[in-house]
PyMOL CGO cylinders between C-alpha atoms (Angstrom):
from pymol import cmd
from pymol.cgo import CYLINDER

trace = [
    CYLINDER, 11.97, 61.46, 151.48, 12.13, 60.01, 148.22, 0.3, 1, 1, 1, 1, 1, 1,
    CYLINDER, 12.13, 60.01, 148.22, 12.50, 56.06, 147.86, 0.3, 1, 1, 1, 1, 1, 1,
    CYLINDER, 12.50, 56.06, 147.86, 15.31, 55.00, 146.04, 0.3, 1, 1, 1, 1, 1, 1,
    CYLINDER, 15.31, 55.00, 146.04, 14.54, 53.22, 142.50, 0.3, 1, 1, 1, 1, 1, 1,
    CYLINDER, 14.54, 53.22, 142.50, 16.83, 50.87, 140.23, 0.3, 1, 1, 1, 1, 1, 1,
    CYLINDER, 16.83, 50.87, 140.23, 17.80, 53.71, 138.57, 0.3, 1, 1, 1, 1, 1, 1,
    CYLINDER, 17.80, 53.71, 138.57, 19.51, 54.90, 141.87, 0.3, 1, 1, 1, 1, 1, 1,
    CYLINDER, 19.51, 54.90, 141.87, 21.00, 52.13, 142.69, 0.3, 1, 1, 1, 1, 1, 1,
    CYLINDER, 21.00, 52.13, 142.69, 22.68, 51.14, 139.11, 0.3, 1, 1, 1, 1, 1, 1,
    CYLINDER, 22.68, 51.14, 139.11, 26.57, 50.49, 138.66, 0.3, 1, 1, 1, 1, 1, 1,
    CYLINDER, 26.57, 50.49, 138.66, 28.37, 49.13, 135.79, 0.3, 1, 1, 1, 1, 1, 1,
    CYLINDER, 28.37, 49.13, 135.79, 31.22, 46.88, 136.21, 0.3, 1, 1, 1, 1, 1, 1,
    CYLINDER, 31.22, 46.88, 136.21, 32.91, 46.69, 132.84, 0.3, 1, 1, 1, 1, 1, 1,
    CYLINDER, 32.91, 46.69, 132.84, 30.55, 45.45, 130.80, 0.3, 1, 1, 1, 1, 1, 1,
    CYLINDER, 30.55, 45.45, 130.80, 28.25, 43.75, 134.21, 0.3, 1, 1, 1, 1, 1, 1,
    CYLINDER, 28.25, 43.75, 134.21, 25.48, 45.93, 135.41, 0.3, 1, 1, 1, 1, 1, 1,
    CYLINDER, 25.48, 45.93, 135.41, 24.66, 45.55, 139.47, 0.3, 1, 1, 1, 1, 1, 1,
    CYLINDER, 24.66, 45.55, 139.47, 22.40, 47.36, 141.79, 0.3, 1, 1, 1, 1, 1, 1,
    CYLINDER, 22.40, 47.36, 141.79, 23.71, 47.32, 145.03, 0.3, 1, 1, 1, 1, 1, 1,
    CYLINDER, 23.71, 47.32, 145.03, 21.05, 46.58, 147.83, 0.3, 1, 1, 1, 1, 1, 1,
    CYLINDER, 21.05, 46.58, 147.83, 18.54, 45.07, 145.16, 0.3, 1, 1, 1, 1, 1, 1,
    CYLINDER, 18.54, 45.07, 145.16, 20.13, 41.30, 145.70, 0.3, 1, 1, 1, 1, 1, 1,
    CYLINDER, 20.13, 41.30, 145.70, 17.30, 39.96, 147.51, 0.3, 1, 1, 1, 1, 1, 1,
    CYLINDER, 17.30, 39.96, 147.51, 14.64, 41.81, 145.48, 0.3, 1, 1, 1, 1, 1, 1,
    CYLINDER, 14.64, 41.81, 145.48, 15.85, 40.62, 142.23, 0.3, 1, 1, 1, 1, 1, 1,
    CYLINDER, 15.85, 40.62, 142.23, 15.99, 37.06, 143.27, 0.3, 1, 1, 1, 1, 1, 1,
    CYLINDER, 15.99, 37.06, 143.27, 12.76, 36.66, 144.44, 0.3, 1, 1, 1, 1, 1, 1,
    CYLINDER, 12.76, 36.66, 144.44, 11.93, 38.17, 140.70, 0.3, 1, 1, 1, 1, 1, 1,
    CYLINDER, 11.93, 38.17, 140.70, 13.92, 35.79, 138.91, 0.3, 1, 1, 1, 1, 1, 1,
    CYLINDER, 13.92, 35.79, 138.91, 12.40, 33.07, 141.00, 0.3, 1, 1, 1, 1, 1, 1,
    CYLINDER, 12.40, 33.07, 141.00, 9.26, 34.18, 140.29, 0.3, 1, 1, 1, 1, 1, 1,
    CYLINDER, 9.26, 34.18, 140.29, 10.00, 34.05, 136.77, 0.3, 1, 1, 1, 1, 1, 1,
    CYLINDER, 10.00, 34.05, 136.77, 11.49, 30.81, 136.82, 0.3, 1, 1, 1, 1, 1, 1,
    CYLINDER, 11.49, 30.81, 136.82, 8.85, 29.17, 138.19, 0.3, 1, 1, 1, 1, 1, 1,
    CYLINDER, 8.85, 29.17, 138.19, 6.21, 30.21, 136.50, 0.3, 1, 1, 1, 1, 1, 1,
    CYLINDER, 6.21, 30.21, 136.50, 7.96, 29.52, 133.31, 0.3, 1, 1, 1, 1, 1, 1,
    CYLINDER, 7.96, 29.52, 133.31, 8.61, 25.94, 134.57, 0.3, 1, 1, 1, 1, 1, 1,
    CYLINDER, 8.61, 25.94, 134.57, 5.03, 25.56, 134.83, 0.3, 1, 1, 1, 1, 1, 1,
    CYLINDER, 5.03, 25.56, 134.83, 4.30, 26.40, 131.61, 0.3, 1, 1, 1, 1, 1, 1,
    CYLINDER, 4.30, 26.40, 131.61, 4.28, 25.45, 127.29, 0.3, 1, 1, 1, 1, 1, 1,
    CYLINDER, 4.28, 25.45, 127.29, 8.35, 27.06, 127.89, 0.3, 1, 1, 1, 1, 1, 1,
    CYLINDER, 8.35, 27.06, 127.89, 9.25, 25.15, 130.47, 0.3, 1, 1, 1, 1, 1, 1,
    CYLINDER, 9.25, 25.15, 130.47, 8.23, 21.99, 129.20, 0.3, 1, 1, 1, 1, 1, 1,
    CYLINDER, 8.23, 21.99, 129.20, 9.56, 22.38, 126.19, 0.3, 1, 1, 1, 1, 1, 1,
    CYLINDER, 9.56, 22.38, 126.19, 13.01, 23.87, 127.26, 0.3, 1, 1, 1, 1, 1, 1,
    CYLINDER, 13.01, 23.87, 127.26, 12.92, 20.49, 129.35, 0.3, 1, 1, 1, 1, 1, 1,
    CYLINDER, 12.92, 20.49, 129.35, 12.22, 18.23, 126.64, 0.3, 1, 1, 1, 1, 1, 1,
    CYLINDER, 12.22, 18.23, 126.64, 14.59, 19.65, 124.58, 0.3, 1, 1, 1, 1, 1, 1,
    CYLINDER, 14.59, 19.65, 124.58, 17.27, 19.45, 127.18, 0.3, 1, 1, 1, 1, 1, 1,
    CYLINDER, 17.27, 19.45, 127.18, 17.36, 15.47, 126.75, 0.3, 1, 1, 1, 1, 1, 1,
    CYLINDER, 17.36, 15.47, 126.75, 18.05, 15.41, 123.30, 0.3, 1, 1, 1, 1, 1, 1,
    CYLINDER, 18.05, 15.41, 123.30, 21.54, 14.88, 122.32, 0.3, 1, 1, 1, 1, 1, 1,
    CYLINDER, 21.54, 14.88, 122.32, 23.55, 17.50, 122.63, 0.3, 1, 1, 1, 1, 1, 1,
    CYLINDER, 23.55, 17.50, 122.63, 20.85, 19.30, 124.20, 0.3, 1, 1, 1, 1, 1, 1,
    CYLINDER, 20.85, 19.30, 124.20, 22.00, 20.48, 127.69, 0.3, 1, 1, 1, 1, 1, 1,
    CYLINDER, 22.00, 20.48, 127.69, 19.94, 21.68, 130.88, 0.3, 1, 1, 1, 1, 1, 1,
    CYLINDER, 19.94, 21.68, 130.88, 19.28, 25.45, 131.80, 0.3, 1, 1, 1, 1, 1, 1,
    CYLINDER, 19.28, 25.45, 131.80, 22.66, 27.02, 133.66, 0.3, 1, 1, 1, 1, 1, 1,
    CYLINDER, 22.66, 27.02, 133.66, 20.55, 27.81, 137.16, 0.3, 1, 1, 1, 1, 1, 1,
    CYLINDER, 20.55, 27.81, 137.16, 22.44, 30.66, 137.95, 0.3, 1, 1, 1, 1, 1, 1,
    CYLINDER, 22.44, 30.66, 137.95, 21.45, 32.04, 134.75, 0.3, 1, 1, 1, 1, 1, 1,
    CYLINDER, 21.45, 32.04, 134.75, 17.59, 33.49, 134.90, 0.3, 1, 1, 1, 1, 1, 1,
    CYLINDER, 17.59, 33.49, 134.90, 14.84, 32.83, 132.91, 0.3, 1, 1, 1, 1, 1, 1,
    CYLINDER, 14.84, 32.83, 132.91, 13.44, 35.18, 130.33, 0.3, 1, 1, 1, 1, 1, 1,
    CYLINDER, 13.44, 35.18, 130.33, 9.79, 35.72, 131.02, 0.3, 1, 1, 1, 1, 1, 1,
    CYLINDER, 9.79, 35.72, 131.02, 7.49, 33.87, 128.89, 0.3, 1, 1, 1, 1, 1, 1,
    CYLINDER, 7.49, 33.87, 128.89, 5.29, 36.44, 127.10, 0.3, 1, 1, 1, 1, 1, 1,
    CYLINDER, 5.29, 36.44, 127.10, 1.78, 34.66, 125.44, 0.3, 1, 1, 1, 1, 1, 1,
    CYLINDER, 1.78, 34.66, 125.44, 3.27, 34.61, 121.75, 0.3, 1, 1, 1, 1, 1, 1,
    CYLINDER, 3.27, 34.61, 121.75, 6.25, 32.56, 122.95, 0.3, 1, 1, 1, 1, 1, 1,
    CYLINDER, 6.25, 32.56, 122.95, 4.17, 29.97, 125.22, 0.3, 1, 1, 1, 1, 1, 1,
    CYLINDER, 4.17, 29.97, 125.22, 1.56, 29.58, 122.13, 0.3, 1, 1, 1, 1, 1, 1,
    CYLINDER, 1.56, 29.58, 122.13, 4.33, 28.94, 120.04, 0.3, 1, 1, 1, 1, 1, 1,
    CYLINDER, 4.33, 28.94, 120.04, 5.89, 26.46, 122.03, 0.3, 1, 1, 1, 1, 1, 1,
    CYLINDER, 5.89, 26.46, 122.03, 2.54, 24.93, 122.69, 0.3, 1, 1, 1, 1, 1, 1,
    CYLINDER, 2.54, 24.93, 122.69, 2.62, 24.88, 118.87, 0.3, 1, 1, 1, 1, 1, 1,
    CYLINDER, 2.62, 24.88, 118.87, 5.85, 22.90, 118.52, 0.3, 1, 1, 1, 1, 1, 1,
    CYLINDER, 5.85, 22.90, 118.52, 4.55, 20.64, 121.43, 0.3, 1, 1, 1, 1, 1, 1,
    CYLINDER, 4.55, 20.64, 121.43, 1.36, 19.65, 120.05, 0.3, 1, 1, 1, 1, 1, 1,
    CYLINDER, 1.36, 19.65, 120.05, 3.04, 19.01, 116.92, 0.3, 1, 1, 1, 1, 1, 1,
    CYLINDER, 3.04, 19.01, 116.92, 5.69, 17.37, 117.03, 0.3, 1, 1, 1, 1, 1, 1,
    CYLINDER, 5.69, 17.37, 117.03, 5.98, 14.07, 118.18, 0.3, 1, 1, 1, 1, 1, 1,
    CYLINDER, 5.98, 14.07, 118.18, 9.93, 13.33, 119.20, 0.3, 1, 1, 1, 1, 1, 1,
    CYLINDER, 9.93, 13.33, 119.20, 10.77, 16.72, 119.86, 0.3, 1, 1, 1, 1, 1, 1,
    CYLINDER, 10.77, 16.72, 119.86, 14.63, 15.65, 119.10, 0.3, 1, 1, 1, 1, 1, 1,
    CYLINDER, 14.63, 15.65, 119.10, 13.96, 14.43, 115.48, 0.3, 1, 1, 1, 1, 1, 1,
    CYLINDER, 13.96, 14.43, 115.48, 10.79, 16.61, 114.14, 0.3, 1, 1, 1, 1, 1, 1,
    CYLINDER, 10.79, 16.61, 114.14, 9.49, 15.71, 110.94, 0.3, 1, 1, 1, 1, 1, 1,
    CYLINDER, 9.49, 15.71, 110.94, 9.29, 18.33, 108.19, 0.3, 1, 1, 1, 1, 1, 1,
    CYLINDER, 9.29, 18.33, 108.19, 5.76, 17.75, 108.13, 0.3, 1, 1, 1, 1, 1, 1,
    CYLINDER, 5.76, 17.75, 108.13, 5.64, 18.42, 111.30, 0.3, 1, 1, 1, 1, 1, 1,
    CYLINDER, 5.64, 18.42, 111.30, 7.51, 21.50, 111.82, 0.3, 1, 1, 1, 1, 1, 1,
    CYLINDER, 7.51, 21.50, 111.82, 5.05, 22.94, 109.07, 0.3, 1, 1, 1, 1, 1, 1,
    CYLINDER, 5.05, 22.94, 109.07, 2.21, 22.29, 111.43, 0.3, 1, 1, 1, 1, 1, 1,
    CYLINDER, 2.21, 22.29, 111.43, 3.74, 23.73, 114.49, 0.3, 1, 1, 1, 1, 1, 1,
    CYLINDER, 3.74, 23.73, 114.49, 4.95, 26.86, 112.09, 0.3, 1, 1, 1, 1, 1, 1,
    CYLINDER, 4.95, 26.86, 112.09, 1.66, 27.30, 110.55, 0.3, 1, 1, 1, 1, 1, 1,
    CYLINDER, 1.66, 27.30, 110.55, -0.28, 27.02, 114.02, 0.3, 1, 1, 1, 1, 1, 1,
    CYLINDER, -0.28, 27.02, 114.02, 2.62, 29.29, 115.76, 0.3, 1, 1, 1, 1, 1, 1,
    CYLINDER, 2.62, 29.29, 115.76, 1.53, 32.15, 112.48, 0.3, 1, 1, 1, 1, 1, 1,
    CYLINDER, 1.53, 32.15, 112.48, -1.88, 32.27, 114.60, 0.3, 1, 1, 1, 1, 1, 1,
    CYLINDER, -1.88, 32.27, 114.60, -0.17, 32.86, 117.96, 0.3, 1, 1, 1, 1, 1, 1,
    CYLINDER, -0.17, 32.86, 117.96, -0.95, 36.53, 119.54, 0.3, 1, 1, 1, 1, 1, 1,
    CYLINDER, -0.95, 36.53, 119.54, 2.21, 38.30, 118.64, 0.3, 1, 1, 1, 1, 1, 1,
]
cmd.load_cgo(trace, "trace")
């Protein structure tokens, strides 16, 4: 017997694509995903930049992308760079671009 696969399970909706009988799977990805990207360069500066003005906070029904290595160097990057993150500095954003041109792509 053959297990069945996302593929096997896939229905579109309109434009919304569900697979039926993968609900508990898939959340346990996304918060696996979630987590781990709260934990790291992402998260913390998805949270910082949530307090600025205007900024607002992740929707939680909404999942997190993962966070590959080039996108948690470059955060790093803007991080270690910039001092308010809600008003950078020119200067500064050079120095968090020209440190994120050395990130692993």
């Amino acid at each position: 017997m053959r297990a069945l696969g996302a593929d096997d399970r896939y229905q579109c909706n309109g434009n919304v694509p569900s697979f039926p009988g993968c609900d508990a799977a898939r959340a346990a990805l996304d918060a696996c995903l979630s987590l781990t990207r709260a934990r790291n360069a992402c998260g913390e500066l998805a949270t910082g930049l949530a307090q600025c003005p205007g900024g607002s906070p992740p929707d939680p029904a909404t999942p997190s992308a993962p966070c590959v290595a080039a996108e948690v160097c470059s955060s790093r990057c803007y991080l270690d760079s910039v001092t308010d993150l809600c008003r950078p500095l020119p200067l500064q954003l050079t120095q968090a671009a020209q440190c994120a041109q050395r990130c692993p792509l």
